[in-house]
N, CA, C, O and CB atoms as a CASP TS submission, in Angstrom:
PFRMAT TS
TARGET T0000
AUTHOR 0000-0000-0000
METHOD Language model
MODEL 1
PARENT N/A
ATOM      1  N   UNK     1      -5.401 -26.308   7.238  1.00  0.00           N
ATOM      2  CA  UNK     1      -3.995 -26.206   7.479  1.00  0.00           C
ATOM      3  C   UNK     1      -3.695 -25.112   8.512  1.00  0.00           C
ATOM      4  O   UNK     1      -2.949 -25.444   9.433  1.00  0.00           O
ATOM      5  CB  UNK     1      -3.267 -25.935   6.179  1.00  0.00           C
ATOM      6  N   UNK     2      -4.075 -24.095   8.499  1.00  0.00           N
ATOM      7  CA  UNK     2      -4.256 -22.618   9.370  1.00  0.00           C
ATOM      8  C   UNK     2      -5.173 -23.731  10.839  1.00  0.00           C
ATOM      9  O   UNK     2      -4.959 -23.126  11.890  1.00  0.00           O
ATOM     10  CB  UNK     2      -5.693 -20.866   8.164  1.00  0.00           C
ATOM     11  N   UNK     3      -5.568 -24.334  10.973  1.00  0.00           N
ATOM     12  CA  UNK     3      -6.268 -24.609  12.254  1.00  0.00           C
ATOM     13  C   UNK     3      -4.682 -25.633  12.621  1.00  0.00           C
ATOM     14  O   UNK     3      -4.069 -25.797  13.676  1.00  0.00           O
ATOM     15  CB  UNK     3      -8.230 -25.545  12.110  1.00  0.00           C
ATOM     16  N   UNK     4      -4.511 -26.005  11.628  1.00  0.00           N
ATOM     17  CA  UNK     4      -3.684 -27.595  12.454  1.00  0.00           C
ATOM     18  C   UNK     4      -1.800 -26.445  12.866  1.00  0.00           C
ATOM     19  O   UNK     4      -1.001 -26.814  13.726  1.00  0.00           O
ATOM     20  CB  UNK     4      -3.298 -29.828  10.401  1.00  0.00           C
ATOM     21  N   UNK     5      -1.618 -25.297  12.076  1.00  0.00           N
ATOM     22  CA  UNK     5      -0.538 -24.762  12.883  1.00  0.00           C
ATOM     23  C   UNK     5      -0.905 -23.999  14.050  1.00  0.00           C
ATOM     24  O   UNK     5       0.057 -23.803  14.793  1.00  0.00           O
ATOM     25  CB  UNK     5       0.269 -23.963  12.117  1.00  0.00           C
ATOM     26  N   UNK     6      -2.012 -23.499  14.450  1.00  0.00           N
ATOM     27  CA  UNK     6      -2.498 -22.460  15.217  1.00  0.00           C
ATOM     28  C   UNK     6      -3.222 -23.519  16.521  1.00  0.00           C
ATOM     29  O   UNK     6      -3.941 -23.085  17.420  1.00  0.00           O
ATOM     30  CB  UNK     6      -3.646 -21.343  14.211  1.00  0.00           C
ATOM     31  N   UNK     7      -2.952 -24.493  16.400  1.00  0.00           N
ATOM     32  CA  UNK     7      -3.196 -25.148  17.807  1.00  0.00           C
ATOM     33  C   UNK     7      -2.046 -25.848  17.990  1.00  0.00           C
ATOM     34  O   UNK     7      -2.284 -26.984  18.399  1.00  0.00           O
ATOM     35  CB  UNK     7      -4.460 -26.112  17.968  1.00  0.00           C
ATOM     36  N   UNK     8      -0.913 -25.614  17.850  1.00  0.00           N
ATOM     37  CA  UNK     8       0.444 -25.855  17.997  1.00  0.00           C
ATOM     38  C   UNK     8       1.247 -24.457  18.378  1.00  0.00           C
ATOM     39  O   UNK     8       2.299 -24.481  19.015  1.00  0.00           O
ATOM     40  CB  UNK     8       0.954 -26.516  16.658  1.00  0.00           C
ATOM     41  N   UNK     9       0.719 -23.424  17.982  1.00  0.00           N
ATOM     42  CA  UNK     9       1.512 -22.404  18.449  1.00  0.00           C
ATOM     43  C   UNK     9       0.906 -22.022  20.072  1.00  0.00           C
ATOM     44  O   UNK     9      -0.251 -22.166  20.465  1.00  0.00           O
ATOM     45  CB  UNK     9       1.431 -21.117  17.300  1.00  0.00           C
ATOM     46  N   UNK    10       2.176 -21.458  20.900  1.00  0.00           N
ATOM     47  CA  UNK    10       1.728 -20.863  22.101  1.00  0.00           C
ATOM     48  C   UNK    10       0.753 -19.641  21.631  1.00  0.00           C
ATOM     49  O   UNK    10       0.970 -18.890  20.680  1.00  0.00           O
ATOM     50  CB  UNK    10       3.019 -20.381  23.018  1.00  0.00           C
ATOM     51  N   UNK    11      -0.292 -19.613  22.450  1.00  0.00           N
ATOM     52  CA  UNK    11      -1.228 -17.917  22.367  1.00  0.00           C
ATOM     53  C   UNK    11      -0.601 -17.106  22.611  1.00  0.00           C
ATOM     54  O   UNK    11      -0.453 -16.295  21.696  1.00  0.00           O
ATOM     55  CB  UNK    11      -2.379 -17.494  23.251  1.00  0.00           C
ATOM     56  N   UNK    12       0.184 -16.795  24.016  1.00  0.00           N
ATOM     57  CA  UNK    12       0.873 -16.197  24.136  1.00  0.00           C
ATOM     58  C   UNK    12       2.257 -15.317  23.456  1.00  0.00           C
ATOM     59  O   UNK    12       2.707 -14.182  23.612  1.00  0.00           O
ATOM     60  CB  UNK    12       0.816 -16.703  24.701  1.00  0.00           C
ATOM     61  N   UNK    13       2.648 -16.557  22.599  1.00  0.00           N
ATOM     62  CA  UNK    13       4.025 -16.048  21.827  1.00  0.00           C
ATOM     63  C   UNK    13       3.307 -15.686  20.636  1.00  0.00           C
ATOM     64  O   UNK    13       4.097 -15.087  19.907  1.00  0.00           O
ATOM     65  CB  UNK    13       5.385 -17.234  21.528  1.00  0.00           C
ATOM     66  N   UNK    14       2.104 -15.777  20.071  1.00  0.00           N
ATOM     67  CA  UNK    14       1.734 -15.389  18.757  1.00  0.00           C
ATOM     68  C   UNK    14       0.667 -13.864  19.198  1.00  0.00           C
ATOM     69  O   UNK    14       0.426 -13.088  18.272  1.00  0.00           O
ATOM     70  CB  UNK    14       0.833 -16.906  17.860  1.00  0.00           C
ATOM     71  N   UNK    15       0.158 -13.579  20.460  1.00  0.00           N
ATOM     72  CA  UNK    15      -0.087 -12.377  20.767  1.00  0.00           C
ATOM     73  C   UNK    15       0.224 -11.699  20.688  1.00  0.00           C
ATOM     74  O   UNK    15      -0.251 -10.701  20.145  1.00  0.00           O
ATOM     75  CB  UNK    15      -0.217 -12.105  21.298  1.00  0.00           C
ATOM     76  N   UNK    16       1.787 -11.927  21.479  1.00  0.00           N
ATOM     77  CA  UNK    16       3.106 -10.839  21.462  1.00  0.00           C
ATOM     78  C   UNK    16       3.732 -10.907  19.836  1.00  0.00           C
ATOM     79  O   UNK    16       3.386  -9.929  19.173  1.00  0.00           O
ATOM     80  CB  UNK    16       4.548 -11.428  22.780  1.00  0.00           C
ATOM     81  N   UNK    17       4.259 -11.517  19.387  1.00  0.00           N
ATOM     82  CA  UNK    17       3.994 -11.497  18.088  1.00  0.00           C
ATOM     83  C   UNK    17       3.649 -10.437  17.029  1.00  0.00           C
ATOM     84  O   UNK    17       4.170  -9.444  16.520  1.00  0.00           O
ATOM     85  CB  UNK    17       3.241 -12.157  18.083  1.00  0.00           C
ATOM     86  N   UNK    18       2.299 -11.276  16.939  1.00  0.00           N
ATOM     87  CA  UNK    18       1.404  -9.803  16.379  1.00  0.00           C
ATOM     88  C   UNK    18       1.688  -8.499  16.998  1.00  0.00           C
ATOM     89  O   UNK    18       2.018  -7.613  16.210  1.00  0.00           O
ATOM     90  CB  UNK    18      -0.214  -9.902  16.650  1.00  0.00           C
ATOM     91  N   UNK    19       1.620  -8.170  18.367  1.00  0.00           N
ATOM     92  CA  UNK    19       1.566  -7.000  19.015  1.00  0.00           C
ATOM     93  C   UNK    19       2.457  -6.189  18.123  1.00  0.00           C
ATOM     94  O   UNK    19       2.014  -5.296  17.402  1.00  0.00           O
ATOM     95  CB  UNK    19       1.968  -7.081  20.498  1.00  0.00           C
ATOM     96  N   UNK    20       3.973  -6.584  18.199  1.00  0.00           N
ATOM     97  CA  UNK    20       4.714  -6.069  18.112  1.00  0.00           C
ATOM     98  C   UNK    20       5.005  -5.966  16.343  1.00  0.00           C
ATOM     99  O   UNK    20       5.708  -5.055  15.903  1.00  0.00           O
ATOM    100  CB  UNK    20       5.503  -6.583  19.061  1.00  0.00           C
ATOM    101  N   UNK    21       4.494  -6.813  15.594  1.00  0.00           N
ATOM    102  CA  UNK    21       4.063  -6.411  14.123  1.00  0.00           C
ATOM    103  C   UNK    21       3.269  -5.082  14.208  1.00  0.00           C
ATOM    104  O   UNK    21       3.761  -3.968  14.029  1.00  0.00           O
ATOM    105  CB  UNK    21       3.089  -7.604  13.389  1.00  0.00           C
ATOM    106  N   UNK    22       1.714  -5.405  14.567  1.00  0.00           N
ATOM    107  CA  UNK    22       1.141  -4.304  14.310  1.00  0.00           C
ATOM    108  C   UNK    22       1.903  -3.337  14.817  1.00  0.00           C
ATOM    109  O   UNK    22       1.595  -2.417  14.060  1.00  0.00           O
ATOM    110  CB  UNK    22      -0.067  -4.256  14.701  1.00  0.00           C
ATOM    111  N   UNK    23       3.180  -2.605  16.041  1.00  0.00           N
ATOM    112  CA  UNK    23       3.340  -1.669  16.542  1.00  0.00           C
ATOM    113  C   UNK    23       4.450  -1.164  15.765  1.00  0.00           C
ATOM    114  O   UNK    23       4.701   0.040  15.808  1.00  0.00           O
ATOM    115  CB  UNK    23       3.402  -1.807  17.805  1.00  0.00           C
ATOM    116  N   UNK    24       5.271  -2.100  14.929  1.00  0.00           N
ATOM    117  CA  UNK    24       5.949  -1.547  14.302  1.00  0.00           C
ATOM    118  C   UNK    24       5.263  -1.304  12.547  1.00  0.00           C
ATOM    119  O   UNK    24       5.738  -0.538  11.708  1.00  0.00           O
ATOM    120  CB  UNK    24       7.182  -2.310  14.578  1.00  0.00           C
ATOM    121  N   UNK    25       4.269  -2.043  12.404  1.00  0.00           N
ATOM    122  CA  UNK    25       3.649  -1.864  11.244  1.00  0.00           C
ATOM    123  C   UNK    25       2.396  -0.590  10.997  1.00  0.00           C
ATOM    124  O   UNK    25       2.077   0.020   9.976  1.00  0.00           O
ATOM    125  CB  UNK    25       3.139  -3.209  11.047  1.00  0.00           C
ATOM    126  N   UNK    26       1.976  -0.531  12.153  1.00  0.00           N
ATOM    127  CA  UNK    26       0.623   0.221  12.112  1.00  0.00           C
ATOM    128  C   UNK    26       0.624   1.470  12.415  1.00  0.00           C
ATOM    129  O   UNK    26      -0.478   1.978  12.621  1.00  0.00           O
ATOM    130  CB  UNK    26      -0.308  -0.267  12.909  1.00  0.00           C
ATOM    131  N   UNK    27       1.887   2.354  12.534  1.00  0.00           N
ATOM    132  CA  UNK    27       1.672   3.593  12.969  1.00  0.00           C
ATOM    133  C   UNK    27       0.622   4.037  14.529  1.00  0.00           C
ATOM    134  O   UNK    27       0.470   3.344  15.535  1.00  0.00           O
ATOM    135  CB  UNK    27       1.104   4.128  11.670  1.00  0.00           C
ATOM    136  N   UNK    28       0.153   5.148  14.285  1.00  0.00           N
ATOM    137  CA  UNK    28      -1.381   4.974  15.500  1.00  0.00           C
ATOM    138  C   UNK    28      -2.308   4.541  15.338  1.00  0.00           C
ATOM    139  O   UNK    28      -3.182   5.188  15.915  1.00  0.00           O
ATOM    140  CB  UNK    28      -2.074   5.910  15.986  1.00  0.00           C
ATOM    141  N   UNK    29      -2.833   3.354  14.595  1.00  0.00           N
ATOM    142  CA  UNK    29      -3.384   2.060  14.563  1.00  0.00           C
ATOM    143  C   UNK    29      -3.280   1.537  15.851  1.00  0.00           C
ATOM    144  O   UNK    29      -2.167   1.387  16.355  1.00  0.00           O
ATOM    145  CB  UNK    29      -2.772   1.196  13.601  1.00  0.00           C
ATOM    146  N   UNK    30      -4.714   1.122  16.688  1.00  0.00           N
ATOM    147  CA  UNK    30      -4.275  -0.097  17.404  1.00  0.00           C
ATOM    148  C   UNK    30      -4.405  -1.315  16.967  1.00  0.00           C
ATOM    149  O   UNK    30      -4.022  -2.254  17.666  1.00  0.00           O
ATOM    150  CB  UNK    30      -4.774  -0.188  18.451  1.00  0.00           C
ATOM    151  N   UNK    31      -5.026  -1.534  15.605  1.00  0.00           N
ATOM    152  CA  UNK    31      -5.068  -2.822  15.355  1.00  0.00           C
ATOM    153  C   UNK    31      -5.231  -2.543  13.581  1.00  0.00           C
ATOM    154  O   UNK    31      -5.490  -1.477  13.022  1.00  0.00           O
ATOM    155  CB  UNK    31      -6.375  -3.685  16.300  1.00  0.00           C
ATOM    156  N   UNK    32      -5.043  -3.553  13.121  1.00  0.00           N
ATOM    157  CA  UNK    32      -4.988  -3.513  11.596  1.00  0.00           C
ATOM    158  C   UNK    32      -5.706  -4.725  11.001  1.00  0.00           C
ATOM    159  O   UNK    32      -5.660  -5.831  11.540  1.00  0.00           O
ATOM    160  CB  UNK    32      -3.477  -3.493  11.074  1.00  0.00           C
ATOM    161  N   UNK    33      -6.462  -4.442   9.716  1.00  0.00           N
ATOM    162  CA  UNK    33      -7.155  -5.488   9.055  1.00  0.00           C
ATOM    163  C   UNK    33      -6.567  -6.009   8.242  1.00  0.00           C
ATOM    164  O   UNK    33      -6.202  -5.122   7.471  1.00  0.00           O
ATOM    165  CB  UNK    33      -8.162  -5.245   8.550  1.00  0.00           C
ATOM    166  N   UNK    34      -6.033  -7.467   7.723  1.00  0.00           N
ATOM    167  CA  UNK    34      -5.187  -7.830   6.881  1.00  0.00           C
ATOM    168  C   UNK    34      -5.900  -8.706   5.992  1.00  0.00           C
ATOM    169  O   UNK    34      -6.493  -9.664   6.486  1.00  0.00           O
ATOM    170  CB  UNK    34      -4.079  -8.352   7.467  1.00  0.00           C
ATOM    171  N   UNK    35      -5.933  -8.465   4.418  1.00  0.00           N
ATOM    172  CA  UNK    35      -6.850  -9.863   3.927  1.00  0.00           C
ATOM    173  C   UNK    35      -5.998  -9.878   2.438  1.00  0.00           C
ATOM    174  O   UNK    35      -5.464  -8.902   1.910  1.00  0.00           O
ATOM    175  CB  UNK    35      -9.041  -9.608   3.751  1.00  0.00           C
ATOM    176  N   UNK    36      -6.032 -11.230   1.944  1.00  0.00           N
ATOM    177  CA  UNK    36      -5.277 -11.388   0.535  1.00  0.00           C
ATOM    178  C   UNK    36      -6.287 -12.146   0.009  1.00  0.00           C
ATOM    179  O   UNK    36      -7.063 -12.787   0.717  1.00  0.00           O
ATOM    180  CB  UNK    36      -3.728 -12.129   0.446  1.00  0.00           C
ATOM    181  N   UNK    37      -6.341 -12.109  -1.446  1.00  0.00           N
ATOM    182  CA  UNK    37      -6.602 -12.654  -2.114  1.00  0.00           C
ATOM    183  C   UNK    37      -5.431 -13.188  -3.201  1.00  0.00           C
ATOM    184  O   UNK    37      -4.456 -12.507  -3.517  1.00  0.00           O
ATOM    185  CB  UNK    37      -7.520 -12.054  -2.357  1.00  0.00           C
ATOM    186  N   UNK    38      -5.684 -14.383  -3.653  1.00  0.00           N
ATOM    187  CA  UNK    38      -5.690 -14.937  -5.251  1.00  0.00           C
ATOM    188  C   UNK    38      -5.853 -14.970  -6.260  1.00  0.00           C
ATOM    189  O   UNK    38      -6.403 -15.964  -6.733  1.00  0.00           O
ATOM    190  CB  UNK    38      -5.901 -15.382  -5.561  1.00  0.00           C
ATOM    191  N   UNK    39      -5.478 -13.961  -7.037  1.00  0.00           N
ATOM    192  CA  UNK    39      -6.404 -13.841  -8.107  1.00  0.00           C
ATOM    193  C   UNK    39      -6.641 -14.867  -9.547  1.00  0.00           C
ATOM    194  O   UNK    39      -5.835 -15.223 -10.407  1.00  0.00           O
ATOM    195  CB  UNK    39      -6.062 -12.589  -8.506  1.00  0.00           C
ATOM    196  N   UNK    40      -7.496 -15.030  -9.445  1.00  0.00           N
ATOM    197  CA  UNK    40      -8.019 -16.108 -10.429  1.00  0.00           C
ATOM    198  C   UNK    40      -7.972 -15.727 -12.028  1.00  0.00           C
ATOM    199  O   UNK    40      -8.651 -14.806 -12.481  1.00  0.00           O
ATOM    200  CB  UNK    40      -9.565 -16.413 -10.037  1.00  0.00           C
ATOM    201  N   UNK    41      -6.910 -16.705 -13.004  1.00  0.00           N
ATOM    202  CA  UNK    41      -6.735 -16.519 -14.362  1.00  0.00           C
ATOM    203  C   UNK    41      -5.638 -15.817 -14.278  1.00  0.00           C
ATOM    204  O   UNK    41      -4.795 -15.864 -15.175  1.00  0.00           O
ATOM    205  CB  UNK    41      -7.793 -15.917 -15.133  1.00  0.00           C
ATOM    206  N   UNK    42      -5.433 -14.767 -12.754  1.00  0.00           N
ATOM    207  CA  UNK    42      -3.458 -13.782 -13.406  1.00  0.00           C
ATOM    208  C   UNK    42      -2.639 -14.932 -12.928  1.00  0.00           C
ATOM    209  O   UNK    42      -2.262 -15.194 -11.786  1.00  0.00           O
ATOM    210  CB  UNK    42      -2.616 -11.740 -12.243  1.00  0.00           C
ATOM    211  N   UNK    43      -2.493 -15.415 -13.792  1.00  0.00           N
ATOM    212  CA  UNK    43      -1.056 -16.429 -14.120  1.00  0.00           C
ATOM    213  C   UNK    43       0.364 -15.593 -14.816  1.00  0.00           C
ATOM    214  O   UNK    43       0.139 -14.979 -15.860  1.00  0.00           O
ATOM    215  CB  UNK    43      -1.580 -17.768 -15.471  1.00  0.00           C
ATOM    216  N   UNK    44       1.656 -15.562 -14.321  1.00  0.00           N
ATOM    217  CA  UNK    44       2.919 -14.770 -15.004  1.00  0.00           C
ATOM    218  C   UNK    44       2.933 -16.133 -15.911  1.00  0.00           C
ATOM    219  O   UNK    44       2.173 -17.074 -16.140  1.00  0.00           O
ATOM    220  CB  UNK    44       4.591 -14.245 -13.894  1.00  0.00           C
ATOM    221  N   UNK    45       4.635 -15.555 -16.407  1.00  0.00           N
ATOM    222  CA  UNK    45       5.146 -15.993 -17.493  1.00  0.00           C
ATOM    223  C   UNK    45       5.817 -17.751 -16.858  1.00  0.00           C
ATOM    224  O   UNK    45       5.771 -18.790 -17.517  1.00  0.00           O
ATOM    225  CB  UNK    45       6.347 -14.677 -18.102  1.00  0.00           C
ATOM    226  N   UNK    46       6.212 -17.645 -15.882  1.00  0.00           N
ATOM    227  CA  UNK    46       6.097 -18.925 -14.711  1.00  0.00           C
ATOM    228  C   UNK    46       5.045 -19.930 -14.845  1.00  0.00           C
ATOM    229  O   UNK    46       5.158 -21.141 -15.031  1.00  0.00           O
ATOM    230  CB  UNK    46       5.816 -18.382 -13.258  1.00  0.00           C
ATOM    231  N   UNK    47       4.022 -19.221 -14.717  1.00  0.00           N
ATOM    232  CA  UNK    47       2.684 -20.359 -14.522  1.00  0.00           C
ATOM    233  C   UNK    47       2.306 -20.098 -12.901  1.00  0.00           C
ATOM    234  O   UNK    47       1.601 -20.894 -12.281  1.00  0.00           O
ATOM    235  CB  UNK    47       3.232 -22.367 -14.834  1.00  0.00           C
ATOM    236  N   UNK    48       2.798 -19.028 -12.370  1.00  0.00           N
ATOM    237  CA  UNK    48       2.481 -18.362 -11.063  1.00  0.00           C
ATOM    238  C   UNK    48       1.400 -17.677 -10.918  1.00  0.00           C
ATOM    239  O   UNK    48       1.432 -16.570 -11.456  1.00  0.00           O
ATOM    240  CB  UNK    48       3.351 -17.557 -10.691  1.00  0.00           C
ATOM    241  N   UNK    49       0.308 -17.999 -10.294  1.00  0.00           N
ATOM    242  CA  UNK    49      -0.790 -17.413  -9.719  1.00  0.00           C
ATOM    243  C   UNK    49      -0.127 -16.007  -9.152  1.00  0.00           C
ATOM    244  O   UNK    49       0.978 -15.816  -8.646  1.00  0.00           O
ATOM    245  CB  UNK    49      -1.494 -18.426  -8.572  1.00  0.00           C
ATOM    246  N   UNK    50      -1.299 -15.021  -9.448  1.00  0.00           N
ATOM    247  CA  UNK    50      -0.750 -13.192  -8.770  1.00  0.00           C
ATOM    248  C   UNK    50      -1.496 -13.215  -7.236  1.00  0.00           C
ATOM    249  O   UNK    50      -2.723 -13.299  -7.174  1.00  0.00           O
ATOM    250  CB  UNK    50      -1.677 -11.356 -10.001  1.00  0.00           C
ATOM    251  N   UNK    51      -0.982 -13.164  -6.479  1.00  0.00           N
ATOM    252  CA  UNK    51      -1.626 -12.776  -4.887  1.00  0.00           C
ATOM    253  C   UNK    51      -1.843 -11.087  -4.395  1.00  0.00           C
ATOM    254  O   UNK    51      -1.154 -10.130  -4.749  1.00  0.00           O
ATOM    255  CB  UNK    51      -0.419 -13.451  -3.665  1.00  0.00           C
ATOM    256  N   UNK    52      -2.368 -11.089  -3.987  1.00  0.00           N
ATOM    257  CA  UNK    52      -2.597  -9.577  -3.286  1.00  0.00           C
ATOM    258  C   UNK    52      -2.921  -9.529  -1.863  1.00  0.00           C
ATOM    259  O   UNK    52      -3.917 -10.090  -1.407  1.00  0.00           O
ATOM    260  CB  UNK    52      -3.785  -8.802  -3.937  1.00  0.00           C
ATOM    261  N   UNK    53      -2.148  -8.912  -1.206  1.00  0.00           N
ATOM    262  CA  UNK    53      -2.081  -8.462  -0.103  1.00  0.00           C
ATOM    263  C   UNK    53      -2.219  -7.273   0.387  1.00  0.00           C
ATOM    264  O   UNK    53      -1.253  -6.518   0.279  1.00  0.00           O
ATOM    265  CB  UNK    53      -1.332  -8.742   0.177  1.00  0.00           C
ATOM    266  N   UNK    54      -3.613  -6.720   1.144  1.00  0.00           N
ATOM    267  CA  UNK    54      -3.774  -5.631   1.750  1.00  0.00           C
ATOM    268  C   UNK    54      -4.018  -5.374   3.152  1.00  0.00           C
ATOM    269  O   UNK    54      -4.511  -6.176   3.946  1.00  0.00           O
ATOM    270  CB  UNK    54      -4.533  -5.197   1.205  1.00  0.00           C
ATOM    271  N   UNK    55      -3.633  -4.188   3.399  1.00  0.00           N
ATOM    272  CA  UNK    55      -3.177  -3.876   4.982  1.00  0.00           C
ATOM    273  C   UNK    55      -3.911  -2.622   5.306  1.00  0.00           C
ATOM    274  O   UNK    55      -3.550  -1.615   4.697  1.00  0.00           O
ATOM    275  CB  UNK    55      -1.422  -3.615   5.240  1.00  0.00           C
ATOM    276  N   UNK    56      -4.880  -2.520   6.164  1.00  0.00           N
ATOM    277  CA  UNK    56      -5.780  -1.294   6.225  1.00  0.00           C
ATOM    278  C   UNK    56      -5.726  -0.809   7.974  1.00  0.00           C
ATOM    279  O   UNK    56      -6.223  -1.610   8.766  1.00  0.00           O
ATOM    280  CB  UNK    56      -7.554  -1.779   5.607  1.00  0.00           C
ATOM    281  N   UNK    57      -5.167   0.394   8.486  1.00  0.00           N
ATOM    282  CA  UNK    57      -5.340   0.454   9.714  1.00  0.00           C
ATOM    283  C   UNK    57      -7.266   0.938  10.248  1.00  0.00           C
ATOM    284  O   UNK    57      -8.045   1.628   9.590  1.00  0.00           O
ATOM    285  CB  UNK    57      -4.068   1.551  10.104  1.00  0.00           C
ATOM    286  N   UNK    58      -7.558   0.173  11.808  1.00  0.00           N
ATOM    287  CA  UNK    58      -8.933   0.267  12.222  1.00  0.00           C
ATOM    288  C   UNK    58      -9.061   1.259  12.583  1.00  0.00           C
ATOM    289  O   UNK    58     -10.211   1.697  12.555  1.00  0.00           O
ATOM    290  CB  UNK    58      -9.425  -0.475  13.050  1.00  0.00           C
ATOM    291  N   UNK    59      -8.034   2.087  13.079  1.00  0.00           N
ATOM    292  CA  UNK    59      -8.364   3.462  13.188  1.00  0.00           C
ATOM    293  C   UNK    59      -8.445   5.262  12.621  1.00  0.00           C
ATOM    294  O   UNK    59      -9.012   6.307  12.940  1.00  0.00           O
ATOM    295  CB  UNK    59      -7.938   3.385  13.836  1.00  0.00           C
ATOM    296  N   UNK    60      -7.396   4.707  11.516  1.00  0.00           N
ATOM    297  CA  UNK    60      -7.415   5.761  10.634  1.00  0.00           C
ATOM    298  C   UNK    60      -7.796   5.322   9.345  1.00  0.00           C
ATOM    299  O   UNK    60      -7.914   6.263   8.562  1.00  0.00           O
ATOM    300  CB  UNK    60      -6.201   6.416  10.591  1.00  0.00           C
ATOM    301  N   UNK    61      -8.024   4.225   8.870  1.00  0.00           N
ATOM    302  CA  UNK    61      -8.387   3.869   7.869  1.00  0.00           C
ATOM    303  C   UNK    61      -7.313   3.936   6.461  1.00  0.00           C
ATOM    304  O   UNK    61      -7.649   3.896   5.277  1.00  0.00           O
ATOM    305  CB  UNK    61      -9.505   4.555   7.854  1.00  0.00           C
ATOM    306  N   UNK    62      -6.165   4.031   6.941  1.00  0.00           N
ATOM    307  CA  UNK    62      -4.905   3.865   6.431  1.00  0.00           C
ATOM    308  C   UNK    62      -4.388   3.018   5.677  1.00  0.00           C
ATOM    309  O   UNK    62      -4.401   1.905   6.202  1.00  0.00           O
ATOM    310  CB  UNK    62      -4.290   3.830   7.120  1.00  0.00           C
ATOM    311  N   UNK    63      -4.027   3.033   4.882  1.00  0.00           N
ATOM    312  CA  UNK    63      -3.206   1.711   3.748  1.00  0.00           C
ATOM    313  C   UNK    63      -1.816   1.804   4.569  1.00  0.00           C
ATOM    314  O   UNK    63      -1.024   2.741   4.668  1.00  0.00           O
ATOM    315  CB  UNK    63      -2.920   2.223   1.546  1.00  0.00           C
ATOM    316  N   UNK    64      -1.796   0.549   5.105  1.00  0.00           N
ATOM    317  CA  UNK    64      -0.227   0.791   5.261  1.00  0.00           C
ATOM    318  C   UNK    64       0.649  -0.244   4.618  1.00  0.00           C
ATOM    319  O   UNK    64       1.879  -0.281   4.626  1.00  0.00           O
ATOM    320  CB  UNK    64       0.187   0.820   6.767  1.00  0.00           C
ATOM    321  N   UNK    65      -0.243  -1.124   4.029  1.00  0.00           N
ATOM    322  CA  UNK    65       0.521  -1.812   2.809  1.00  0.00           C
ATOM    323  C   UNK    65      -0.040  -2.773   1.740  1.00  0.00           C
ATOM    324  O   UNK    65      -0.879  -3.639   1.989  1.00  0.00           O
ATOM    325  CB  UNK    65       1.512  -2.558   3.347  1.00  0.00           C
ATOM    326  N   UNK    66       0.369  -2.597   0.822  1.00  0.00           N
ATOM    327  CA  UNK    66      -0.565  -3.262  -0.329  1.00  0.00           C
ATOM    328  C   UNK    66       0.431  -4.188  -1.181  1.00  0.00           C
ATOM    329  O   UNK    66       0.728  -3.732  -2.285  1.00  0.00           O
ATOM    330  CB  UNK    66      -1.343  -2.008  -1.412  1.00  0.00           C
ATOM    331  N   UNK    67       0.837  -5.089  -0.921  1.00  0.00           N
ATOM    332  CA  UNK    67       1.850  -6.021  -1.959  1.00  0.00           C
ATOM    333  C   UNK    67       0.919  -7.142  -2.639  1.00  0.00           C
ATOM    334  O   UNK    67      -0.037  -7.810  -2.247  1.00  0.00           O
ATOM    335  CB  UNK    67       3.236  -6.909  -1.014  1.00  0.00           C
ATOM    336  N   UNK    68       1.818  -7.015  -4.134  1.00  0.00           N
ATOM    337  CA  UNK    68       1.236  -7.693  -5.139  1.00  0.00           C
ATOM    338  C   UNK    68       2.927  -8.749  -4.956  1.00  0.00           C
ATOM    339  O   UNK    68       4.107  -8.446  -4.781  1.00  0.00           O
ATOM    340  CB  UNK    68       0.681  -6.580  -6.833  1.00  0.00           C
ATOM    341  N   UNK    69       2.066 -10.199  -5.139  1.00  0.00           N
ATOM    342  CA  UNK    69       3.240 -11.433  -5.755  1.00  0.00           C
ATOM    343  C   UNK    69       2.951 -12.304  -6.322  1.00  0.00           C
ATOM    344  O   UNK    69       1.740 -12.508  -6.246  1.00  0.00           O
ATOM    345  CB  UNK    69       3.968 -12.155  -4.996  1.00  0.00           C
ATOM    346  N   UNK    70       3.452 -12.962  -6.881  1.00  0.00           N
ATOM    347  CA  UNK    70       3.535 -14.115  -8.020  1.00  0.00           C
ATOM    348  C   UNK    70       4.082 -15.651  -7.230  1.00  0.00           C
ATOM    349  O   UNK    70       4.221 -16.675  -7.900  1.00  0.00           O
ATOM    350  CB  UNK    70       4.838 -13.538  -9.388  1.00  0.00           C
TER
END
């Protein structure tokens, strides 16, 4: 699914994009590592799977954001 939107988007407009995420997200970061997981069995009171989202800058090694969702 990630391949079939990402050869529909311009490179260009998703460069700039990002750029300007990471520049307002990353402090003096030039670039940031982003990875989530799923966690498997945390189900809420919903029947909602728990996600996790973490945000680590490449140059200082920085948390600059960690969100948990349902």
């Amino acid at each position: 699914m990630i391949r079939d939107v990402l050869v529909r988007v311009d490179p260009r407009q998703l460069d700039d994009a990002l750029r300007a995420w990471t520049a307002a997200n990353g402090g003096t970061d030039s670039a940031l590592a982003i990875d989530g997981k799923t966690m498997r069995g945390a189900i809420d009171d919903d029947g909602r799977q728990t996600h996790v989202l973490g945000i680590v800058g490449h140059d200082t090694g920085a948390h600059h954001g960690k969100k948990k969702s349902a």
